[in-house]
C-alpha positions in Angstrom: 0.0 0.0 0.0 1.8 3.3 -1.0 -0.1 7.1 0.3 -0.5 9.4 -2.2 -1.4 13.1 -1.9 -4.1 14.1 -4.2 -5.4 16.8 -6.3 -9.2 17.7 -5.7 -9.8 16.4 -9.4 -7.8 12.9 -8.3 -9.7 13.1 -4.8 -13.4 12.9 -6.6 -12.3 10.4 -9.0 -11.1 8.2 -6.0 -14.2 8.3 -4.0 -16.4 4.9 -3.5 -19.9 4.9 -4.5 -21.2 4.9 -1.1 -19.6 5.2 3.1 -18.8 9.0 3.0 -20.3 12.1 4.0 -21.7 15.2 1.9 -18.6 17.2 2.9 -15.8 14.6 1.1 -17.1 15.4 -1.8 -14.9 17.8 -3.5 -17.7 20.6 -4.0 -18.0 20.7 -0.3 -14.1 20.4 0.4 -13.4 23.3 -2.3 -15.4 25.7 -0.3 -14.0 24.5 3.2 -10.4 25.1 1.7 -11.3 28.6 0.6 -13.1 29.7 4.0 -10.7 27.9 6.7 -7.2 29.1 7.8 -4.3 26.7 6.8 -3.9 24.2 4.4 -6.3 21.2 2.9 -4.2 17.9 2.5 -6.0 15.0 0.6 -4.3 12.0 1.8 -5.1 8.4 -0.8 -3.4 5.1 0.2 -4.0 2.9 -3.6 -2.9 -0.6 -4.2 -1.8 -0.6 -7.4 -3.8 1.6 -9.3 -7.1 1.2 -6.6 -7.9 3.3 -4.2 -8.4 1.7 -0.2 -8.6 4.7 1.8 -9.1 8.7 2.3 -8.6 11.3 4.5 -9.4 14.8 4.1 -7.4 16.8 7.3 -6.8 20.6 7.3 -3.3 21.4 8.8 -3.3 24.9 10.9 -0.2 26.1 12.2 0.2 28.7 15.2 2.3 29.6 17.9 1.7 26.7 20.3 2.6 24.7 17.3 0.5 22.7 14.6 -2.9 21.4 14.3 -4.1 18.8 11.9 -8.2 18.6 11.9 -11.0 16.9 10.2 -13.6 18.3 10.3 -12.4 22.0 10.7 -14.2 23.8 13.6 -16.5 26.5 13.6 -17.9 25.4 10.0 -20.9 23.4 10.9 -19.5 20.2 9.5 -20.1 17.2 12.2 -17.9 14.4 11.1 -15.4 14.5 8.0 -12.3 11.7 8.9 -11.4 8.8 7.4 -12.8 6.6 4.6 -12.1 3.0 4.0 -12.6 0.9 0.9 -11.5 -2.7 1.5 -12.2 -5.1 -1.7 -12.9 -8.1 0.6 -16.2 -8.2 3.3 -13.3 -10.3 5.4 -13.1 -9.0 9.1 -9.1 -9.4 8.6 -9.1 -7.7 6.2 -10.6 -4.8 7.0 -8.5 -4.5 10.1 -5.7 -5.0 8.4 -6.5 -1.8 6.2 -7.9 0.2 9.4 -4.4 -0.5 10.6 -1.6 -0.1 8.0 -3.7 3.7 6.9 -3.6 4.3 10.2 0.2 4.0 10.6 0.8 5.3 7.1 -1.0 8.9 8.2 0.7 9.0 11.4 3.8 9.1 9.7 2.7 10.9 6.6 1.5 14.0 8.8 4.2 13.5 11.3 1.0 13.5 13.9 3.3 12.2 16.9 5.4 15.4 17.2 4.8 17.1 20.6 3.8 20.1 19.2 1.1 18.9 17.1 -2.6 18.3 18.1 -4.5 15.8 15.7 -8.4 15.9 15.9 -10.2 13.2 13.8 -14.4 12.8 13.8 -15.1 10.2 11.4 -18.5 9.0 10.0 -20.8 5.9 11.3 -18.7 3.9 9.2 -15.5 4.6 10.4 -16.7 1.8 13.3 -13.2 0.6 14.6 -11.1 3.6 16.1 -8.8 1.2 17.7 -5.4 1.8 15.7 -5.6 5.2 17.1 -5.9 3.9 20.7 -2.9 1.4 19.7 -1.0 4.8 19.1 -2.3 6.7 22.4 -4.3 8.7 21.4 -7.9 9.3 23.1 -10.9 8.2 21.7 -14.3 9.7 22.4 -17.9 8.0 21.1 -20.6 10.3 19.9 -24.0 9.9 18.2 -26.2 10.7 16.2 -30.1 9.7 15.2 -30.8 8.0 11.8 -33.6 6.8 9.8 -33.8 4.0 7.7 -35.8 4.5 5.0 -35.3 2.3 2.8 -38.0 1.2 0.7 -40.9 1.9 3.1 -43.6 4.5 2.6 -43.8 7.4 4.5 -47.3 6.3 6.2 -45.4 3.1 7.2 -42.6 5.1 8.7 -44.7 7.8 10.6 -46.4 4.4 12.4 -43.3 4.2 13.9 -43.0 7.5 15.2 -43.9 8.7 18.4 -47.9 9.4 19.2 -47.2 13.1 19.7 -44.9 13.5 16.5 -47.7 11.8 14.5 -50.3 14.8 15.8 -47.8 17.5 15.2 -47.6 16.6 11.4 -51.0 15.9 11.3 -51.8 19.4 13.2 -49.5 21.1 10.8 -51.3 19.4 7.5 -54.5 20.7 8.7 -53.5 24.4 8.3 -53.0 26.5 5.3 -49.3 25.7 5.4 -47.1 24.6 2.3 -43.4 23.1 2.3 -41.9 24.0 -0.6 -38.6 22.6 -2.0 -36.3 25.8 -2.8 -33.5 24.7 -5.0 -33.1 27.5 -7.6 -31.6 30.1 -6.1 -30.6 31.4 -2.4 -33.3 33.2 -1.1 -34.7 30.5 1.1 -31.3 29.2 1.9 -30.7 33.0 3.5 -34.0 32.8 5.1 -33.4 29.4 6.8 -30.0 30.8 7.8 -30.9 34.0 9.6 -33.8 32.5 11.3 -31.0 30.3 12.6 -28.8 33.6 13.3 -31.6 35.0 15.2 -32.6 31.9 17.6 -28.8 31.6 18.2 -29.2 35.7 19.5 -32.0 34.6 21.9 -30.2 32.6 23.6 -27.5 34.3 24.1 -25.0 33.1 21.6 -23.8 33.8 18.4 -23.2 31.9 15.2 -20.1 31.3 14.3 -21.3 30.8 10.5 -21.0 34.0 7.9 -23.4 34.2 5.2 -20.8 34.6 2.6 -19.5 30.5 3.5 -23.1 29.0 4.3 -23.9 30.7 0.5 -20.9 29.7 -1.0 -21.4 25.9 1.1 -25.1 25.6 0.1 -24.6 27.1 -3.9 -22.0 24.4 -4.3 -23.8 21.5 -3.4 -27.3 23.0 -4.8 -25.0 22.3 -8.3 -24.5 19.2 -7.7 -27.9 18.1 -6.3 -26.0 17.7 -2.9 -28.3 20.3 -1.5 -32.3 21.3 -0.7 -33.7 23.7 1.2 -37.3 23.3 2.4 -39.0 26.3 3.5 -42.7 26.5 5.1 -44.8 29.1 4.2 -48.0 30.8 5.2 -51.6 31.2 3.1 -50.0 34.7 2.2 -46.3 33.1 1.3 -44.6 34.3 4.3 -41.6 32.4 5.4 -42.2 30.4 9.0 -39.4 28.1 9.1 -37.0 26.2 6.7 -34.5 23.5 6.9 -31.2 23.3 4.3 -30.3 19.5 4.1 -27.2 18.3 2.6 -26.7 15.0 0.7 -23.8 12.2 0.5 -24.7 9.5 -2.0 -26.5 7.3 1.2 -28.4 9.9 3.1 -29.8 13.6 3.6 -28.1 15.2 6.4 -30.0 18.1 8.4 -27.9 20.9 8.4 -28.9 24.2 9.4 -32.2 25.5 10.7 -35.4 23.9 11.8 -36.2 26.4 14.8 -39.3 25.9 16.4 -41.9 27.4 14.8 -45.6 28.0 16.1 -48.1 29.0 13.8 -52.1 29.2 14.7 -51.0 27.3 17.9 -49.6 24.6 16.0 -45.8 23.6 15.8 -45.0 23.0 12.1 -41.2 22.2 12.6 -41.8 18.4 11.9 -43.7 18.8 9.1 -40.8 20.1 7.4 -38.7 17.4 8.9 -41.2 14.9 7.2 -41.0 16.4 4.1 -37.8 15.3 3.7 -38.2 12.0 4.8 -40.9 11.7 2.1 -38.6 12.7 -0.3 -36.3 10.5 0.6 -38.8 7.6 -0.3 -40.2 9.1 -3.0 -37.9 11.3 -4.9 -34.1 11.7 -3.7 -31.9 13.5 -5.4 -30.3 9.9 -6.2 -31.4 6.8 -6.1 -28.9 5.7 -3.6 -30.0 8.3 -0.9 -32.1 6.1 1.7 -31.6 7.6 5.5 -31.9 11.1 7.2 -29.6 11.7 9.4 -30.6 14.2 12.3 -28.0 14.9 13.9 -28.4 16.6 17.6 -28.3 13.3 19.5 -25.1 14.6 21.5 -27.0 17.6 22.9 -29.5 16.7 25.3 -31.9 19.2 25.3 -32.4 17.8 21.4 -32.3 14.3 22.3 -36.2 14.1 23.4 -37.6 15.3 20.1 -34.7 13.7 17.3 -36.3 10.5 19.1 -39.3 11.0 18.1 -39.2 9.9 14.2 -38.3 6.5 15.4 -34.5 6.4 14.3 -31.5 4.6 15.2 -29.1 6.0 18.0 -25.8 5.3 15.9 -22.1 5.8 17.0 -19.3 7.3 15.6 -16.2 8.2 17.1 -14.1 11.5 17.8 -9.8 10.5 17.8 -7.2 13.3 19.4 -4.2 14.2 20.7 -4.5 13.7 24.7 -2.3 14.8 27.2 -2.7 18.0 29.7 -0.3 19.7 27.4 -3.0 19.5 24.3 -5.2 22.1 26.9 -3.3 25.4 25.6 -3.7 24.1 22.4 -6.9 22.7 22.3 -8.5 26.3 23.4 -5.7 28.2 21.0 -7.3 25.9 17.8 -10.9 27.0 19.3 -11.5 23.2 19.7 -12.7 23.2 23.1 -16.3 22.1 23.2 -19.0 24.4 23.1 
């Protein structure tokens, strides 16, 4: 196995079919590069003339020293890290890749150097983190909420949803309310966004997301039918609330928005959320696309609704530098949990 350092051109053309998220594609890493601080590596182990593995890792370098990240912070981008590609279903094998990229990016990036902080949070199907542990560094398991839709129906999905998320939608139907899919220009990608702005502002925090990178972010992937944005409206066409998704090639990814919204004493928030499972079933932007993913299962005042639509509670696991000297630079690469 030989590591390679790849172009954004050579980076698509190495990508599997399925097993990544919306932001390895290169749209999505294009705009990351031109919005965060340092430099994008795009690391490829081949075998021959086959890719086995990817990593996408942004190196920042400051005065505490040198930080190598994927995802970067601070752009609204969950999980990013590693992706495999083994050409046998073989446990041993598997591991056996897991294990030699592993050691081939620790050296590549020269990760071990005391004055270097590595940060990894890979997808659900980067499942075995233990070549990091192997190498000391820490590993934390997250989560998130994901529904399989698969070939069911909506109706036979929303059975499975909780009582009191069945009446919402059903509450929400019975007004004057239509969710409409936005995906020709910006303007409900800008609404969703500063109702997002402004719910942040209420509670007393700020977004840490310009307008200029969510446009750029959401204008990219609109291209390349990586993107929707569904926005409810009134009887009159007033915006209420709105939801931007993102899309890898196995699932739309909730992204930005869907603040609670009451309208004639009815919350309408999950009907937009349902929208998109529908569309999932019934027209996805490709055929392949078959789970939402709804993120928020790692804060806990989220947990009680994302529940709700009957998904799974998936892992997926953060990797980093450990250590009480990582502190300083920890907060220096703003990568202190918020």
């Amino acid at each position: 196995m030989q590591l390679e350092r790849l172009s954004l051109s050579e980076w698509g053309d190495s990508l599997p079919d399925r097993g990544f998220e919306p932001f390895h594609a290169p749209e999505a890493l294009d705009v990351l590069d031109d919005h965060v601080a340092g430099d994008l590596l795009l690391l490829g182990a081949f075998k021959g003339d086959r890719p086995v593995a990817l990593l996408p890792i942004f190196e920042q370098t400051k005065s505490v020293g040198r930080a190598l990240v994927s995802p970067p912070p601070g752009r609204s981008v969950s999980r990013l890290g590693p992706v495999l590609m083994p050409a046998s279903p073989k446990r041993s094998k598997h591991e056996k890749l897991n294990r030699e990229f592993a050691e081939l990016v620790l050296e590549e990036l020269d990760a071990e150097d005391s004055t270097t902080l590595l940060r990894m949070t890979g997808n659900t199907e980067f499942s075995d983190p233990r070549p990091y542990v192997w190498a000391d560094y820490d590993v934390e398991t997250l989560w998130t909420y994901r529904l399989d839709v698969g070939d069911q129906s909506p109706d036979s999905l929303l059975k499975d949803a909780s009582k009191s998320l069945r009446r919402e939608i059903g509450d929400a139907r019975d007004l004057d309310v239509t969710v409409q899919r936005e995906e020709d220009d910006l303007d409900g990608a800008r609404s969703v966004y500063e109702e997002t702005r402004k719910r942040y502002a209420e509670q007393g925090r700020t977004l840490s997301l310009s307008w200029d990178y969510v446009s750029d972010m959401v204008e990219a992937m609109l291209e390349n039918d990586r993107a929707r944005v569904y926005v409810a409206r009134d009887a009159e066409g007033r915006f209420l609330t709105g939801i931007t998704a993102m899309y890898s090639n196995d699932a739309a990814y909730f992204w930005q928005g869907g603040v609670r919204s009451i309208h004639e004493g009815v919350a309408i928030n999950s009907l937009v959320h349902w929208n998109i499972v529908e569309d999932i079933a019934e027209d996805p932007p490709r055929d392949s696309v078959d789970t939402y993913d709804l993120l928020g299962a790692n804060t806990e005042r989220l947990c009680k609704y994302k529940a709700k639509f009957g998904s799974e509670l998936t892992p997926y696991y953060r990797v980093e530098t450990g250590g009480v000297k990582m502190a300083a630079a920890k907060k220096a690469y703003e990568l202190v949990a918020r």
